[in-house]
N, C-alpha and C positions, 0 to 999 in steps of 0.2 A: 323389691317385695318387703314389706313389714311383718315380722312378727316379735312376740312379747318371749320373755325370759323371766325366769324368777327372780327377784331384787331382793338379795341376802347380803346381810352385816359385810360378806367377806369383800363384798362387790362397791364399798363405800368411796371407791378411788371416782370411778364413773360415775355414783351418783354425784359427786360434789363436784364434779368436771360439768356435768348437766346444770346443776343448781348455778353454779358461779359464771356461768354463760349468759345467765339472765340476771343480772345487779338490778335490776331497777323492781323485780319480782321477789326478789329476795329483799330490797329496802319496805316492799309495801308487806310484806310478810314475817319478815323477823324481825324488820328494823336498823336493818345490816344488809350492804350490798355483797358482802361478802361470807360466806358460811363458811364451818368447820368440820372436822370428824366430829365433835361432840353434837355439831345441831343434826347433826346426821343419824347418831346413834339415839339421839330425842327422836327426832321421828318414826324408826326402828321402834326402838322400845312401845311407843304409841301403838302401832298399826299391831305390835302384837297383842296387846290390851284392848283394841278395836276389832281382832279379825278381820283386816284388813288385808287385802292380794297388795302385795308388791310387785311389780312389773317394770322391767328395764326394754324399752323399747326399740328394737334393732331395724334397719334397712342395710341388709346383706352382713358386712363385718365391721359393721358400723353403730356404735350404739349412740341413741339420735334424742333420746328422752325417757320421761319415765310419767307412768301412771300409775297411781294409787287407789283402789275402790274395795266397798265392804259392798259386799250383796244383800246382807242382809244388815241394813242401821236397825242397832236394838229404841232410837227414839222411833221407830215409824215402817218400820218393818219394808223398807224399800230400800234398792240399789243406790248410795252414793258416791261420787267420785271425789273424792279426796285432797287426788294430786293428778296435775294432768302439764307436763312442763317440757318441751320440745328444746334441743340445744339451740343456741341464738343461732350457729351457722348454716341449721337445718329448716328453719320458719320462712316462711313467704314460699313455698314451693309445692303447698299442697298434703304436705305430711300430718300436720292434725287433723284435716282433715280422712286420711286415709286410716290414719290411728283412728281414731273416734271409732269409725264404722268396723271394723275389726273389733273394740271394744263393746260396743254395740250389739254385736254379732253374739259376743261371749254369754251377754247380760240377757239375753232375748232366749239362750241356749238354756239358761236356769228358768224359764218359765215367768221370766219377770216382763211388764207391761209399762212399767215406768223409771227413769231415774232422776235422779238430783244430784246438785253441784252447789258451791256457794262460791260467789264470785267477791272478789275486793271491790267495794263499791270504785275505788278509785282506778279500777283496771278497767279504762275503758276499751283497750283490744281488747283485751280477755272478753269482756261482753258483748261485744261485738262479736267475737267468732261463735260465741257458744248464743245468742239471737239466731248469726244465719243459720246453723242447722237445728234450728226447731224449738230451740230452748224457750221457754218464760219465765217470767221473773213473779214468782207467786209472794214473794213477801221479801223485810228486809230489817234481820239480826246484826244485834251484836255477838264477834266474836272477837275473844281474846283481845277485847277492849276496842276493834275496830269494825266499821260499819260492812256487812255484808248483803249479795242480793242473793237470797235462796231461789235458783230456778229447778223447770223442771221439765221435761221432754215426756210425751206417751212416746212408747218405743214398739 
């Protein structure tokens, strides 16, 4: 069974065990296969600046990933997903997608209709999973100097 936890500062061991399970996510995102407590506590600092839900994702006593979402983006007044990052030894079995719908579930609970995500244009899993369940790719930004696909799901 899946469920979320709160992702607080103190809990920075697991997220960097998460983060550095996927190098190839972390090369296309901070430019580093490898992160630190500092990129970590950047993130941190961010999401509180963002109102941002931090969320450590568990199956049983197992913490498996983590997602990141603001309910409300002050650009656009809709749901986005931030951070959405599964451990490497936990993927291929069904779990983002069981996460997702759980998340889903939360965002649909606020009275929200839609969400958004930005995908690395170069992650073509990443867009790939987030096509099969529903997603569109409504345009495509630059961030933090590298090319993104802004999608977007009616929920």
């Amino acid at each position: 069974m899946i469920s979320f936890e709160t992702n607080e500062i103190n809990k920075w061991k697991i997220e960097l065990e998460i983060m550095n399970s996927n190098p190839s996510y972390n090369q296309m995102s901070k430019s580093k296969s490898t992160i630190n407590y500092d990129d970590i506590l950047s993130e941190y600092d961010e999401s509180k600046k963002l109102n941002t839900t931090r969320l450590l994702i568990k199956q049983g006593n197992n913490y498996i990933g983590l997602v990141d979402y603001c309910i409300n983006n002050p650009s656009d007044n809709t749901p986005w997903i931030s951070l959405f990052v599964i451990h490497k030894k936990f993927q291929g079995s069904g779990n983002s997608h069981e996460v997702f719908e759980l998340l889903e579930s939360l965002v649909r609970k606020e009275g929200k209709t839609k969400l958004h995500l930005a995908v690395h244009k170069e992650n073509e899993k990443g867009l790939s999973f987030w096509s099969r369940i529903g997603f569109n790719k409504v345009k495509v930004i630059i961030f933090e100097g590298k090319p993104h696909y802004c999608l977007e799901k009616d929920i």
